[in-house]
C-alpha positions as CSV (number, residue, x, y, z in Angstrom):
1,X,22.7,-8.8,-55.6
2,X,22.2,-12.8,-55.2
3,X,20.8,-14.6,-51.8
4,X,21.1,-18.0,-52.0
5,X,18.5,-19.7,-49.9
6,X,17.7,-23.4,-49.6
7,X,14.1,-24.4,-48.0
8,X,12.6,-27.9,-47.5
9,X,11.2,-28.2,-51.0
10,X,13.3,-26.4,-53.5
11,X,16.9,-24.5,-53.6
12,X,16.2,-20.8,-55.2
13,X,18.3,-17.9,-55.9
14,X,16.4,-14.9,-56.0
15,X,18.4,-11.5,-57.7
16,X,17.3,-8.5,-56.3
17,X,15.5,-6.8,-59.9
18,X,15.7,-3.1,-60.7
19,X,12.2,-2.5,-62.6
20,X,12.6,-1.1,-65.6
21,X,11.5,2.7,-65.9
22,X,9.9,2.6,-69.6
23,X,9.0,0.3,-72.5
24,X,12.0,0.0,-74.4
25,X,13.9,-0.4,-71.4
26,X,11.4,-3.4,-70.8
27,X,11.6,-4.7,-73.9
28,X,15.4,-4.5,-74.3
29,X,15.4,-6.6,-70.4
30,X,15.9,-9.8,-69.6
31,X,13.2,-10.9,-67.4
32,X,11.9,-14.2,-66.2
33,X,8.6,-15.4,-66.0
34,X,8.4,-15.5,-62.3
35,X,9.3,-11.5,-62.3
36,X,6.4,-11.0,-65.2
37,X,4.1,-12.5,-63.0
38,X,5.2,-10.9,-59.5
39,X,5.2,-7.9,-61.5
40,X,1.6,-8.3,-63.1
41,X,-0.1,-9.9,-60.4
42,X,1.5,-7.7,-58.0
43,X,3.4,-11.0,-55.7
44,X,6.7,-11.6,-53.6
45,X,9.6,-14.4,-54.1
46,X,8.0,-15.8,-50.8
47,X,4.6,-16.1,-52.8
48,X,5.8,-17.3,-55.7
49,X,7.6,-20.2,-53.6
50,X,4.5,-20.6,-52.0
51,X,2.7,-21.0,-55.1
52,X,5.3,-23.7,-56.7
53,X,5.0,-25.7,-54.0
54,X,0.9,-25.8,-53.8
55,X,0.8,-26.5,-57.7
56,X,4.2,-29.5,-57.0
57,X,3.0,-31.2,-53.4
58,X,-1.2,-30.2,-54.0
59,X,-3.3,-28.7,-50.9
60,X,-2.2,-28.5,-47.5
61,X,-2.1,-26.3,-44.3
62,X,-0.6,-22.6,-43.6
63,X,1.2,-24.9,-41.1
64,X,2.7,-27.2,-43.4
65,X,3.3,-24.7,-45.7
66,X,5.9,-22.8,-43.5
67,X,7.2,-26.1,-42.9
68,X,8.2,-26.5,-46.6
69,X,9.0,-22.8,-47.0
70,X,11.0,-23.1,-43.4
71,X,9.3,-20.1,-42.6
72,X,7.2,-19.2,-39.5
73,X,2.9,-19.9,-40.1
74,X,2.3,-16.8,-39.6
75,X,4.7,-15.9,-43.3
76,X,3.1,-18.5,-45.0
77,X,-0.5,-17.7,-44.1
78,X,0.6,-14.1,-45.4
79,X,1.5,-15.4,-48.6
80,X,-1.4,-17.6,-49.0
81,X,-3.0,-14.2,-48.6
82,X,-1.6,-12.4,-50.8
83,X,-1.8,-15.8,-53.6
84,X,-5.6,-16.0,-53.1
85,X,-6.5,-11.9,-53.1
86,X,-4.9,-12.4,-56.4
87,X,-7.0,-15.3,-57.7
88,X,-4.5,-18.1,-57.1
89,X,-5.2,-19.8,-54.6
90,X,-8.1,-20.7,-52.8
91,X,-9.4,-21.7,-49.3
92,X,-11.4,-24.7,-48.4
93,X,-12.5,-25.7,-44.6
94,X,-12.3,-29.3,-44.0
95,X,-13.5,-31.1,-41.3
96,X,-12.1,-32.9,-38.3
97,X,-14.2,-35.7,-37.4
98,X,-13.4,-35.5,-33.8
99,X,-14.5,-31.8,-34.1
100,X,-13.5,-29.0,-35.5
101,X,-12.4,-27.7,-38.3
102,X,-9.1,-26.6,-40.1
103,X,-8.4,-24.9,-43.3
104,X,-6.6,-26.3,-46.2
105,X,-5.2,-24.0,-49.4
106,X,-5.3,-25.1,-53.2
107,X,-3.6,-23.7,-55.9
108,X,-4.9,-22.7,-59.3
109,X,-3.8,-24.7,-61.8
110,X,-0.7,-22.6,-64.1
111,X,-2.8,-22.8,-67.6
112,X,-5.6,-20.3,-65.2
113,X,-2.5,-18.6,-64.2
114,X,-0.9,-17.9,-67.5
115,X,-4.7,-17.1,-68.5
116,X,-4.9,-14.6,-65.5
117,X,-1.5,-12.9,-66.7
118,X,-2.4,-12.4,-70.2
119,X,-5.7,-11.3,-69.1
120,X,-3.9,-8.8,-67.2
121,X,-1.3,-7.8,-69.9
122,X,-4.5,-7.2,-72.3
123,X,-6.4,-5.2,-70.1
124,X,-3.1,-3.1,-69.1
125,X,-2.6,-2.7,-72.9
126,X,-6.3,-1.2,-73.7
127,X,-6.3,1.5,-70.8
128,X,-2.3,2.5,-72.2
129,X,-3.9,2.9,-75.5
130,X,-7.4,5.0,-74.3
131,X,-4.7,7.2,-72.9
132,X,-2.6,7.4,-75.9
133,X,-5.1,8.2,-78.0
134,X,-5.9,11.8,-75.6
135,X,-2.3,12.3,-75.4
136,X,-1.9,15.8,-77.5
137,X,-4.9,17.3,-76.1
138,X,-4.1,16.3,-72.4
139,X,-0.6,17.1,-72.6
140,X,-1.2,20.9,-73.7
141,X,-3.5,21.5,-71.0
């Protein structure tokens, strides 16, 4: 299934992806980066647009976030979340000079990212292989 949506910042068409149910099946797919990364990192389309737009326009606001996303705050302060539970994104306070204070959001730059994935794919890897290696002796009990 295809929605096509078109936001402040950037036109996307998201598919609507069936994970796959093994490793060959995985293998044999046809997957983009941005599902290997909502996948590994665990993230939503609305996250991932979130994040393409911190790395493209720099820090900024939940506010003006939604703005760009033309999503309520509230949505983008959920993704901003979500972004910086996983490491991608992190929170600074600024500052008003009048008084106050407000926060602002900054992306991690996409070499960390790419870091963070593979990091993620290798750790993923070793635990598979622990449990591989127990396999006949666990499956017979």
């Amino acid at each position: 299934m295809c929605k096509n949506r078109e936001s402040g910042f950037c036109k996307t068409i998201e598919y609507e992806v069936t994970m796959p149910r093994s490793i060959p099946e995985m293998i044999r797919g046809d997957f983009k980066c941005e599902e290997i990364a909502k996948c590994i990192l665990g993230l939503k389309d609305i996250d991932i647009d979130a994040y393409k737009i911190l790395v493209a326009k720099g820090p900024m606001t939940a506010e003006h976030l939604g703005e760009l996303l033309n999503r309520e705050r509230s949505t983008a302060y959920r993704s901003l979340q979500s972004l910086a539970g996983c490491g991608l994104v992190r929170r600074e306070t600024r500052t008003i000079s009048s008084g106050g204070y407000y926060y602002e959001y900054i992306a991690l730059d996409p070499c960390k990212m790419k870091e963070m994935v593979l990091e993620n794919i290798d750790e993923w890897y070793s635990k598979m292989k622990q449990l591989v290696v127990e396999i006949d002796k666990d499956i017979m009990k």
